[in-house]
MOPAC internal coordinates of N, CA, C and O (Angstrom, degrees):
PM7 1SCF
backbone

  N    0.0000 0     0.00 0     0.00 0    0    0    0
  C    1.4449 1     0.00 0     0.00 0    1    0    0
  C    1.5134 1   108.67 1     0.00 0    2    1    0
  O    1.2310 1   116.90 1   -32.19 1    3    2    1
  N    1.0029 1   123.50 1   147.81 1    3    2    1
  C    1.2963 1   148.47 1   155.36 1    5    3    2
  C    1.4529 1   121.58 1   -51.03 1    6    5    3
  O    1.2310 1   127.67 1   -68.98 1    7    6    5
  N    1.6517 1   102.84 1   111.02 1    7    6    5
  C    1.8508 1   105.71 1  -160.66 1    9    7    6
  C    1.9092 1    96.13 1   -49.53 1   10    9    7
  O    1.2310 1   126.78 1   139.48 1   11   10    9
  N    1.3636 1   104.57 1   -40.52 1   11   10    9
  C    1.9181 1    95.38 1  -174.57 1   13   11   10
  C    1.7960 1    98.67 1   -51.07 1   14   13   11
  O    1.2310 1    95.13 1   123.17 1   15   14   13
  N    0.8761 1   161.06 1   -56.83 1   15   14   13
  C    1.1198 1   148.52 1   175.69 1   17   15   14
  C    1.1040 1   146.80 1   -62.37 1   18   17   15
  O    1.2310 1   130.18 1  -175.87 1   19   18   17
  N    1.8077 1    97.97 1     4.13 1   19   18   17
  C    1.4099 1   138.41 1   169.83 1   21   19   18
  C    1.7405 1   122.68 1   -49.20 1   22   21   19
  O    1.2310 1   107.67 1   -72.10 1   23   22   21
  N    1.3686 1   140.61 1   107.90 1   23   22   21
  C    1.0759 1   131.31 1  -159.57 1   25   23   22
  C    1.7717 1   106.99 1   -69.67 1   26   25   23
  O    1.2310 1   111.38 1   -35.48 1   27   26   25
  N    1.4859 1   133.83 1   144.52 1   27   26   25
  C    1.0880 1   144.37 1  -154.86 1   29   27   26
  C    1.9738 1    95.52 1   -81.94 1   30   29   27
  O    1.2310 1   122.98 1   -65.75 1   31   30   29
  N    1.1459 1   111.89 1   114.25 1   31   30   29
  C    1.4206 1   107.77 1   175.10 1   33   31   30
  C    1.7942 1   106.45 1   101.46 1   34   33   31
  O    1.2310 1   113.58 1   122.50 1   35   34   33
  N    1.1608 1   129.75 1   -57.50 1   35   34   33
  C    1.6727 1   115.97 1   157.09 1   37   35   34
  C    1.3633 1   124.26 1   -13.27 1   38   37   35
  O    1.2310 1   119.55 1   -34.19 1   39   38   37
  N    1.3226 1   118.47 1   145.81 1   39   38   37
  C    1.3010 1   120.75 1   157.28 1   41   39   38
  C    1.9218 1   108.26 1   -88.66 1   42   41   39
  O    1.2310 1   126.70 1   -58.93 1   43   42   41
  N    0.9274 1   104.72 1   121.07 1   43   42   41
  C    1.5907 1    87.44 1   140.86 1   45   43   42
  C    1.3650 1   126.24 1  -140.98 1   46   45   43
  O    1.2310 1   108.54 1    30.36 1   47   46   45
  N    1.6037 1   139.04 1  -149.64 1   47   46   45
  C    1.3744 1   133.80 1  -155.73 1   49   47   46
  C    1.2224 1   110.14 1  -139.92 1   50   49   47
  O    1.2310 1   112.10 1   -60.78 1   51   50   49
  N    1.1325 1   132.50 1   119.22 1   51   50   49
  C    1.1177 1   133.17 1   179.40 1   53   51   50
  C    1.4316 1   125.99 1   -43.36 1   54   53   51
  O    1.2310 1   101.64 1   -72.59 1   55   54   53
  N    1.4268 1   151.10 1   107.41 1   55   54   53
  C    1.3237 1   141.74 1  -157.99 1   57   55   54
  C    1.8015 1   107.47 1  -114.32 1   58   57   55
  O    1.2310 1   119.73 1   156.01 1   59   58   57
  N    1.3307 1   118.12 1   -23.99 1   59   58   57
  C    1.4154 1   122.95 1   155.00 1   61   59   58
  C    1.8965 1   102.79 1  -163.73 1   62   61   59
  O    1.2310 1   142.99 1    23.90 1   63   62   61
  N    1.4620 1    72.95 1  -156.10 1   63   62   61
  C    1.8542 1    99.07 1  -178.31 1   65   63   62
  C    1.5163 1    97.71 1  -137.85 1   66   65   63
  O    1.2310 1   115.38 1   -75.46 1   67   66   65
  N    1.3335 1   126.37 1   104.54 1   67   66   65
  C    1.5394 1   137.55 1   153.38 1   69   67   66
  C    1.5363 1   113.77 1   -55.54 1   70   69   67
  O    1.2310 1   111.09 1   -97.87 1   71   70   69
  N    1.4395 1   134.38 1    82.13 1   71   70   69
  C    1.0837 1   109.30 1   168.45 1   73   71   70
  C    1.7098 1   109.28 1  -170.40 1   74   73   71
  O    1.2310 1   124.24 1   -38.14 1   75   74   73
  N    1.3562 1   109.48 1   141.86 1   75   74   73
  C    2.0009 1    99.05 1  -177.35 1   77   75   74
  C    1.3731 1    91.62 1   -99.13 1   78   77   75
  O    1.2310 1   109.80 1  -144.98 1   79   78   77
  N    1.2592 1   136.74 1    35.02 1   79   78   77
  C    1.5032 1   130.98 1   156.95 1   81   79   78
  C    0.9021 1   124.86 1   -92.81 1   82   81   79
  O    1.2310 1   114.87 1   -81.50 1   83   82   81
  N    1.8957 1   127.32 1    98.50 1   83   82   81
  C    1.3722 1   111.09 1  -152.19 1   85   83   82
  C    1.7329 1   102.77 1   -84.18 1   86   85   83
  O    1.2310 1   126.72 1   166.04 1   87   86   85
  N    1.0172 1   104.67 1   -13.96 1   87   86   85
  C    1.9446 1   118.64 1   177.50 1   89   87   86
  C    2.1044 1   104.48 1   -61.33 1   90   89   87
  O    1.2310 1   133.80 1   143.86 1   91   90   89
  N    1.2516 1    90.93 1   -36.14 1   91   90   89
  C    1.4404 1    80.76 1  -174.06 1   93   91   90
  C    1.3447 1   114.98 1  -110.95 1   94   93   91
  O    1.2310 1   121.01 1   171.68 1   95   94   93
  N    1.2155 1   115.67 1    -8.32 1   95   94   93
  C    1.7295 1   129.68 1   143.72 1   97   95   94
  C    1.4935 1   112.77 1   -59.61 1   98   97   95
  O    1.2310 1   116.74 1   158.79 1   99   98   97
  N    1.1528 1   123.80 1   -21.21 1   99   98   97
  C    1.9358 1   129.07 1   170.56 1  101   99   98
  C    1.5520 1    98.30 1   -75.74 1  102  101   99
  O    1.2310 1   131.11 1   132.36 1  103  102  101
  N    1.2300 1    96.16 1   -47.64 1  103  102  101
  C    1.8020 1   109.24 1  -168.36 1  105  103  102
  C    1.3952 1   113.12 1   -50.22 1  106  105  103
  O    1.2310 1   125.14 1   121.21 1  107  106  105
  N    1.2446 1   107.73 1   -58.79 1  107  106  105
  C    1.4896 1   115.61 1   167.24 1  109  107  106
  C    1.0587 1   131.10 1   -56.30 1  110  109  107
  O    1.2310 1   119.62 1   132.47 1  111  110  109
  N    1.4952 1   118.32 1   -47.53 1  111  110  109
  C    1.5520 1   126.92 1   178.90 1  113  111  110
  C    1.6526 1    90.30 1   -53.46 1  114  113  111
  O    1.2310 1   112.02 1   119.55 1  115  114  113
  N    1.5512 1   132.65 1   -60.45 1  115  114  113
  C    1.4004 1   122.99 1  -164.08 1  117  115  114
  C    1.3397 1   121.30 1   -52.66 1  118  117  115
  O    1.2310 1   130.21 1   144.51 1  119  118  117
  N    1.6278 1    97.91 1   -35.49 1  119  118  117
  C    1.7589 1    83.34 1   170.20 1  121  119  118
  C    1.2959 1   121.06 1   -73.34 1  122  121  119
  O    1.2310 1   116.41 1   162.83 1  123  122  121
  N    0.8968 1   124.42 1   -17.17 1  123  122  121
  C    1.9228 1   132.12 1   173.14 1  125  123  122
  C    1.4285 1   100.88 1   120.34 1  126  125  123
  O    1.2310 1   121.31 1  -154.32 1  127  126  125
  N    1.4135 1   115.10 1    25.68 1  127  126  125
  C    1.6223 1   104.48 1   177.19 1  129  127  126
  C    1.7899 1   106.37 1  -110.40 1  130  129  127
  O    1.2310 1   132.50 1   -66.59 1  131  130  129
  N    1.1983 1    93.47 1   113.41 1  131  130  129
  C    1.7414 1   123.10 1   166.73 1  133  131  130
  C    1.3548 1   124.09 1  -151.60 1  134  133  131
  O    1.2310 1   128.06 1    -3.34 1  135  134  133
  N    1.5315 1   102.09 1   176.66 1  135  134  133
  C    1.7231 1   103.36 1  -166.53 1  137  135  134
  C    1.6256 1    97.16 1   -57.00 1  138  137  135
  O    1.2310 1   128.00 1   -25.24 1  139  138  137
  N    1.3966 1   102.19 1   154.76 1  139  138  137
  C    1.5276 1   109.04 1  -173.33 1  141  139  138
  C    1.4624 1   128.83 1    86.31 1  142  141  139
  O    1.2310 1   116.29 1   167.63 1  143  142  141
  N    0.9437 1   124.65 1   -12.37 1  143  142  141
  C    1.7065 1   150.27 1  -158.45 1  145  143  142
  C    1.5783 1    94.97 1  -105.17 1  146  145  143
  O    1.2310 1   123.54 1   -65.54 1  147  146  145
  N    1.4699 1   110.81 1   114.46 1  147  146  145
  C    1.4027 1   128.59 1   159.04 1  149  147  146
  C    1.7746 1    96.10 1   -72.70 1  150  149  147
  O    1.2310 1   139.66 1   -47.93 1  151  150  149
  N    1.3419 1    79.47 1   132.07 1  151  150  149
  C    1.9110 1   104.35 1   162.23 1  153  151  150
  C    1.6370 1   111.43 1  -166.42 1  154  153  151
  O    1.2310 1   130.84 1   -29.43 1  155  154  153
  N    1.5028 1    96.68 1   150.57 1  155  154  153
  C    1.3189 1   128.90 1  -145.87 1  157  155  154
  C    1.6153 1    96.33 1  -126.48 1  158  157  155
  O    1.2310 1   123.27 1   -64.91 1  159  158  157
  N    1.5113 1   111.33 1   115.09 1  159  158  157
  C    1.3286 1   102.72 1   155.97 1  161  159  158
  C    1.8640 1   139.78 1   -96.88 1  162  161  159
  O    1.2310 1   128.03 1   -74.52 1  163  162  161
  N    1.2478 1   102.14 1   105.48 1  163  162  161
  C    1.4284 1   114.64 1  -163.88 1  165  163  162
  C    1.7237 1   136.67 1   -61.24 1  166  165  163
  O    1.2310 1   131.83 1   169.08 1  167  166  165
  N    1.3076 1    94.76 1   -10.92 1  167  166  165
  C    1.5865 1   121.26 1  -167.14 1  169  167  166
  C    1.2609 1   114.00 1  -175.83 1  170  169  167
  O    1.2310 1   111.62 1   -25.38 1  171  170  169
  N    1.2953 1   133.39 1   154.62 1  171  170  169
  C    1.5857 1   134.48 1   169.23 1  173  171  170
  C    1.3211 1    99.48 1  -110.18 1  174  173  171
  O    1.2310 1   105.01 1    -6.79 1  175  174  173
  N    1.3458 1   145.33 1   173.21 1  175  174  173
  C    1.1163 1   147.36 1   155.15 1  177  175  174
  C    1.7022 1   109.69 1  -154.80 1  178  177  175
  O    1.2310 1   129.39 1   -12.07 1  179  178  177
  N    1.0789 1    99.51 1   167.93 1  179  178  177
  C    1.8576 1    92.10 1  -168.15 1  181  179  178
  C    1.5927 1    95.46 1   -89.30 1  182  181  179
  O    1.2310 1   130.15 1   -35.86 1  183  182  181
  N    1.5486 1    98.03 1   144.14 1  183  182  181
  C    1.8366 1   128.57 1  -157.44 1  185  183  182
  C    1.4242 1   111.97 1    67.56 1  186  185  183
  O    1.2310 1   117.55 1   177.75 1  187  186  185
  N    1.3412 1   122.27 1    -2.25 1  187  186  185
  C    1.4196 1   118.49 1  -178.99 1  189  187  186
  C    1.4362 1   102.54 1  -171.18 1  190  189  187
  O    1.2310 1   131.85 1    10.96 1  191  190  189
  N    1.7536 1    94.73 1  -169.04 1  191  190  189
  C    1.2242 1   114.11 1   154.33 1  193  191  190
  C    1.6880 1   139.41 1  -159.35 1  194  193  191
  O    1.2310 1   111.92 1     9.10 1  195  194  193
  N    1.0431 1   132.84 1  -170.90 1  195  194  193
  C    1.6709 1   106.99 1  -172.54 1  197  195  194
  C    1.8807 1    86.71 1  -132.87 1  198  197  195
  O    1.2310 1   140.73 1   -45.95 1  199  198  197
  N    1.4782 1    77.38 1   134.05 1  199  198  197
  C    1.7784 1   116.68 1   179.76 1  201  199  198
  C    1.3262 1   132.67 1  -100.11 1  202  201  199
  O    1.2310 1    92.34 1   -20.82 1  203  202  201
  N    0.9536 1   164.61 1   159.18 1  203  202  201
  C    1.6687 1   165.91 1  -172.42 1  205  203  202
  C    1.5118 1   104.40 1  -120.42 1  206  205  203
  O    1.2310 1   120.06 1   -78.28 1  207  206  205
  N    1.1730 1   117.50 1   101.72 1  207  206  205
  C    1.5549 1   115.19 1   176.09 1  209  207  206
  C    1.5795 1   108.63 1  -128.49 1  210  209  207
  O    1.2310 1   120.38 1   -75.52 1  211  210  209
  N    1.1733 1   116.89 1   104.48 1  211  210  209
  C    1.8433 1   130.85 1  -162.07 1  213  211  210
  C    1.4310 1   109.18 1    65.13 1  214  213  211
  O    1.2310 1   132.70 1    73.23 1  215  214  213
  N    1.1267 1    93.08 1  -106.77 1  215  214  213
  C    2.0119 1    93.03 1  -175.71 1  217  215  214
  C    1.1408 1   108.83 1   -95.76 1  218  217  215
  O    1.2310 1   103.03 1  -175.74 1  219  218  217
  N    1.4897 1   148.75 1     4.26 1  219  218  217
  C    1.2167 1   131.19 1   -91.46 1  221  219  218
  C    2.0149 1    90.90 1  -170.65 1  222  221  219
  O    1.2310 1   123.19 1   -61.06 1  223  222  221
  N    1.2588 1   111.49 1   118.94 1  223  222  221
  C    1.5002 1   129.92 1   151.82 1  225  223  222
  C    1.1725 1   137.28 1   -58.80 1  226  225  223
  O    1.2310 1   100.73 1   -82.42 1  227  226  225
  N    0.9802 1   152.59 1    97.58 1  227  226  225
  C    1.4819 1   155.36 1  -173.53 1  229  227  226
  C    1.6146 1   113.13 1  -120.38 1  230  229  227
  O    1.2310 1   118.79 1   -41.04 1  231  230  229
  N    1.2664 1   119.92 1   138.96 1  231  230  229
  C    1.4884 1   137.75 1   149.13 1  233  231  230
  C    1.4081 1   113.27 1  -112.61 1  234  233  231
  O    1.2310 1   123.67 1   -72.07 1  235  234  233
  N    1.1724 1   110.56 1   107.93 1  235  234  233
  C    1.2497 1   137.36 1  -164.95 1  237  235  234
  C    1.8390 1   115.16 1  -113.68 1  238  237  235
  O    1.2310 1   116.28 1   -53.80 1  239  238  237
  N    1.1834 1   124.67 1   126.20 1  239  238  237
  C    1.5489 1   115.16 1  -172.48 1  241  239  238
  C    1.3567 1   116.77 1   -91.68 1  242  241  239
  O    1.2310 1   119.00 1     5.67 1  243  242  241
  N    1.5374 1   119.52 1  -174.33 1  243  242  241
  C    1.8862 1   106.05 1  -169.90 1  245  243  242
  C    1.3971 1   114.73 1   -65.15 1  246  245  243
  O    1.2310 1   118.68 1   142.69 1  247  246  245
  N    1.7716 1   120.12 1   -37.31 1  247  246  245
  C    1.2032 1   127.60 1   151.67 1  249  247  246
  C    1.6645 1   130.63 1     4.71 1  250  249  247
  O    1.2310 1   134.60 1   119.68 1  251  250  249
  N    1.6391 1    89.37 1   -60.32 1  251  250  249
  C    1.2493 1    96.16 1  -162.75 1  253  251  250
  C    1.0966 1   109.22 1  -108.77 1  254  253  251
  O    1.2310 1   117.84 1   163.41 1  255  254  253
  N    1.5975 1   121.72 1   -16.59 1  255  254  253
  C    1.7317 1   135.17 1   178.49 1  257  255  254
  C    1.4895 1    99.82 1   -72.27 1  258  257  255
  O    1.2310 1   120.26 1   149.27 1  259  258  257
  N    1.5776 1   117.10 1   -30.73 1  259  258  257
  C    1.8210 1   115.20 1  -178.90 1  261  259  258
  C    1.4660 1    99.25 1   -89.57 1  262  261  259
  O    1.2310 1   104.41 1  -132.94 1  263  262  261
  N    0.7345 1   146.39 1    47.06 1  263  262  261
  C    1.8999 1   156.24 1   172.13 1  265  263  262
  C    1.2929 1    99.90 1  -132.13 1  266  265  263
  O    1.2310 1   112.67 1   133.36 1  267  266  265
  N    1.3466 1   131.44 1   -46.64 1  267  266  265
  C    1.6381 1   122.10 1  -164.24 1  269  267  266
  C    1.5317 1   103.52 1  -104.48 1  270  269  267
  O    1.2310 1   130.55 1   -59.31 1  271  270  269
  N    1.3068 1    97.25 1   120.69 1  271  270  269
  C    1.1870 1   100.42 1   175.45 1  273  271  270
  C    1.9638 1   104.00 1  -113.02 1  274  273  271
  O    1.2310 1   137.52 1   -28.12 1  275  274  273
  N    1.4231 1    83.67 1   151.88 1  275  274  273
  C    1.6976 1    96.29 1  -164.04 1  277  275  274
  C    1.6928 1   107.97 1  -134.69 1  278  277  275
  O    1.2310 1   118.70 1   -17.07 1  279  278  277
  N    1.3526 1   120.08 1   162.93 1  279  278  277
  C    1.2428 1   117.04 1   176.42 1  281  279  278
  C    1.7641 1   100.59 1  -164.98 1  282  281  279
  O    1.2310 1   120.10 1   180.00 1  283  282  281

């Protein structure tokens, strides 16, 4: 599933990165999001939402929530 369809407060795990953008495939890897990577979505907000990935806060937009897919 698709982290945007991700329930608010769940953990789940990162299972890939959907995307031929290798700029925003860097982007992600920097925040620590790749296959294997627990993340948590913390809030929704409109065009996005903000996630917990290691120690670490993010607001992230739909863009980038439809690239990670999680389960």
């Amino acid at each position: 599933m698709k982290l945007t369809d991700a329930l608010v407060g769940q953990e789940y795990v990162v299972q890939r990165i959907e995307t031929d953008d290798e700029e925003l495939d860097a982007f992600l890897f920097s925040l620590g999001c790749y296959s294997g990577e627990p993340i948590t979505v913390i809030a929704r907000r409109r065009g996005g939402c903000t996630v917990s990935i290691k120690d670490g806060r993010y607001n992230i937009d739909c863009q980038l929530s439809d690239a990670i897919i999680v389960a």
